[in-house]
N, C-alpha and C positions, 0 to 999 in steps of 0.2 A: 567192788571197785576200790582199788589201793589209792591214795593220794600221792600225787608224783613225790620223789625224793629229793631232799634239803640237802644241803652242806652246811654247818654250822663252823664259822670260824670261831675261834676263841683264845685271847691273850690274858694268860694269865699272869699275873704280878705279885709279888711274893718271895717268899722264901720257898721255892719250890722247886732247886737244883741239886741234887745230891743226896734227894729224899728220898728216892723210888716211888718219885711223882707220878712221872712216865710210865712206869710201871704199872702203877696204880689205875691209874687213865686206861693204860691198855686195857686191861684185866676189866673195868666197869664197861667199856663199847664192846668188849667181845660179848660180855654178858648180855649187850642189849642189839645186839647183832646188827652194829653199827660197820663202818671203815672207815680208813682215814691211819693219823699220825698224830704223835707228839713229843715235839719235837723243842734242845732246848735252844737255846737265844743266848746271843752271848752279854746282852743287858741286862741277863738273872731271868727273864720273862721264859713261860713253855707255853706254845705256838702248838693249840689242839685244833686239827681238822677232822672233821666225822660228818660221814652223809648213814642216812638214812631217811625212817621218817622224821616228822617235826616233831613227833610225840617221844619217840627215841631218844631224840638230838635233843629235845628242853630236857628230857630226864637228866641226862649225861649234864648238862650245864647244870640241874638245879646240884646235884654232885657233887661238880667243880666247885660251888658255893655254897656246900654243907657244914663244911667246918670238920669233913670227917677225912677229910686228905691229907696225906704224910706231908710232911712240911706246914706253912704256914700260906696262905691263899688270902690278899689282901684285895684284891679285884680280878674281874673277868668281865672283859670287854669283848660283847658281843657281834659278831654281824654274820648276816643270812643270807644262801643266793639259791638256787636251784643245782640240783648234783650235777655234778661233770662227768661221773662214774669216772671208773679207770683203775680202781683202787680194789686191792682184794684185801681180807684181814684190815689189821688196823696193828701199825707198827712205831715203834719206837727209833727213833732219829736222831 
């Protein structure tokens, strides 16, 4: 038995426009066979949505707050709801 699927929102704050942040983000949810987007914000902030599991989704967050992301990553402000599906792949925005 699978545990139902998360959406993990996450605002990241930083220097993390122009980096191939989004990129970067893609490329780690594909690997974790996540969906969702990231997307940027026009107050320098990139706006990650990913559903999968919860085990998936903390990965991908612990990530976001590794210190090994292109640009500079000073916060990620998290919040959690239950998936809404709808979303296939995981694209940049």
């Amino acid at each position: 038995m699978s545990a139902a699927p998360v959406r993990l929102s996450a605002w990241v704050h930083g220097d993390v426009q122009g980096v191939g942040f989004r990129w970067w983000t893609r490329s780690r949810a594909l690997e974790l066979g996540l969906t969702g987007y990231a997307r940027n914000h026009r107050d320098g902030r990139v706006h990650v949505v990913a559903e999968g599991t919860r085990e998936r989704c903390e990965t991908l967050l612990d990530l976001l707050r590794s210190g090994t992301t292109p640009g500079r990553v000073n916060l990620v402000v998290e919040d959690w709801n239950t998936a809404q599906g709808g979303m296939t792949g995981f694209e940049e925005r």
